[in-house]
SEKOLKE-71162 format. One record per residue (C-alpha): x, y, z; chain. Coordinates in pm, whole numbers, padded with zeros to 5 digits, always signed. Example, Ala and Ser with C-alpha at 12.3 -4.5 7.8 and 13.67 -1.06 7.14 Angstrom:
BEGIN
px=+01230&py=-00450&pz=+00780&chain=A
px=+01367&py=-00106&pz=+00714&chain=A
END
This chain:
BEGIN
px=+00960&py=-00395&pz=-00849&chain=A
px=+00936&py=-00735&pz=-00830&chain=A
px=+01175&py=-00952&pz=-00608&chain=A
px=+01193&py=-01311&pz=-00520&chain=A
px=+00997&py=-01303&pz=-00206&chain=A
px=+00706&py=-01115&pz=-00414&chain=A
px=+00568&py=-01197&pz=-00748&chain=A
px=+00409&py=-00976&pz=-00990&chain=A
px=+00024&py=-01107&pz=-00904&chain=A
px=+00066&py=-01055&pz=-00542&chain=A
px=+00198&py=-00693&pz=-00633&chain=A
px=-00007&py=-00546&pz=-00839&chain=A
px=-00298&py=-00671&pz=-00580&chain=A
px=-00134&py=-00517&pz=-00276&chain=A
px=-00074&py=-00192&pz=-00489&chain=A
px=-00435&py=-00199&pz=-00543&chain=A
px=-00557&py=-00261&pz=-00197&chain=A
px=-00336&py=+00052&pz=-00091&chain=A
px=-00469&py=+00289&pz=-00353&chain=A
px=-00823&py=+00173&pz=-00239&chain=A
px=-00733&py=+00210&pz=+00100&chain=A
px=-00644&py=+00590&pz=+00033&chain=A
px=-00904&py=+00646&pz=-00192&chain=A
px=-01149&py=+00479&pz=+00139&chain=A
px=-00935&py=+00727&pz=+00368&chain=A
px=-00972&py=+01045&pz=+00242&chain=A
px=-01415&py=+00992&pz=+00133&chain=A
px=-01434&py=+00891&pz=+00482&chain=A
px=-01289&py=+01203&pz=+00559&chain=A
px=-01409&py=+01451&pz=+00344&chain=A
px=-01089&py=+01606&pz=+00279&chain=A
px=-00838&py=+01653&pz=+00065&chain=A
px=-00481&py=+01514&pz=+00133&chain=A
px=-00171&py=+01480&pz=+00034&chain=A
px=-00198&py=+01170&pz=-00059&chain=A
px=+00214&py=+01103&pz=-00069&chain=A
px=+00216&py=+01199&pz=+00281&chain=A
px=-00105&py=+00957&pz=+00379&chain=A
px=+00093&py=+00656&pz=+00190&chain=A
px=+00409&py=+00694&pz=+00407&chain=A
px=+00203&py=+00783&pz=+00734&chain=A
px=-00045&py=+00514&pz=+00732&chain=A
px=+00165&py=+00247&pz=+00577&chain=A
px=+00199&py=+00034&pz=+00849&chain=A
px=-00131&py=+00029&pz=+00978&chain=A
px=-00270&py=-00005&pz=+00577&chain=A
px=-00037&py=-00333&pz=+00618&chain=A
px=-00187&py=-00435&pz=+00949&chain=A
px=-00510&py=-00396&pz=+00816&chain=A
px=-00476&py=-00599&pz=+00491&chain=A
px=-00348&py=-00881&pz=+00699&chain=A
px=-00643&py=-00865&pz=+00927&chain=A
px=-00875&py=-00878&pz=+00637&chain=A
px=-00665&py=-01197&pz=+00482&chain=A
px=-00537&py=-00994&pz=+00212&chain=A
px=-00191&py=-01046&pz=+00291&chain=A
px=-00054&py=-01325&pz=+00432&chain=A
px=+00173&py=-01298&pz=+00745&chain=A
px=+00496&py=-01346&pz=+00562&chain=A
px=+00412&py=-01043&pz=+00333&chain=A
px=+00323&py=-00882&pz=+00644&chain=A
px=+00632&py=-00912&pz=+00744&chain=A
px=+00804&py=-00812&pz=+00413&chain=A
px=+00593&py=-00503&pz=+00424&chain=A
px=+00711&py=-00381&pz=+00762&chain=A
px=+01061&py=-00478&pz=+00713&chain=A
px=+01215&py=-00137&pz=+00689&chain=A
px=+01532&py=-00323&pz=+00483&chain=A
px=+01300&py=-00376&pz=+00188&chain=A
px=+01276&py=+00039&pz=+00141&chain=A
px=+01291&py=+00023&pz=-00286&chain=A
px=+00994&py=-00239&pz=-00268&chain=A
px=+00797&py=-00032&pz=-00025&chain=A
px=+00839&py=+00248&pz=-00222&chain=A
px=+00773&py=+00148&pz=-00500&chain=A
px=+00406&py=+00003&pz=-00388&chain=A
px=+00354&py=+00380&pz=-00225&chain=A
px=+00463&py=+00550&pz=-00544&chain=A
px=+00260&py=+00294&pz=-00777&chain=A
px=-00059&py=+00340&pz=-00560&chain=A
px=+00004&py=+00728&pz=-00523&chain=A
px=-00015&py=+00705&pz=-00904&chain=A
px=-00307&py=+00512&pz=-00897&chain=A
px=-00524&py=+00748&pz=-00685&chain=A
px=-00424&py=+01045&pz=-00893&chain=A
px=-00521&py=+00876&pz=-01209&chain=A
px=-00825&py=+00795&pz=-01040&chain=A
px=-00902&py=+01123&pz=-00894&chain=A
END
């Protein structure tokens, strides 16, 4: 899913941070998850927290949380979902 306000690079690396950030969220908890269910419930603050560590800029910020973008955002969920599963 790649649009004209996101390139390819930018999201396979954002992808990537989110499937790290689940696979960081559920060691730190020592539990298992369903990890579907962590992607849409900590979405937002995953976002806010990869713009606080200058991973994202503020305009993809801002993409990110725009609920009007639902096929990108799902898309990054369901691609990192993958990810963690493969990686599990």
């Amino acid at each position: 899913m790649i649009t004209q306000k996101m390139n390819r690079a930018r999201f396979l690396m954002i992808t990537e941070a989110l499937t790290d950030y689940l696979e960081h969220y559920c060691e730190e908890e020592h539990e298992p998850f369903d990890v579907s269910y962590l992607a849409n419930d900590h979405f937002d603050e995953f976002v806010n927290w990869a713009y606080d560590d200058l991973i994202i800029s503020a305009g993809e910020r801002d993409l990110l949380l725009n609920r009007l973008e639902r096929k990108l955002i799902k898309t990054i969920k369901m691609k990192a979902v993958r990810g963690y599963l493969m990686s599990a």
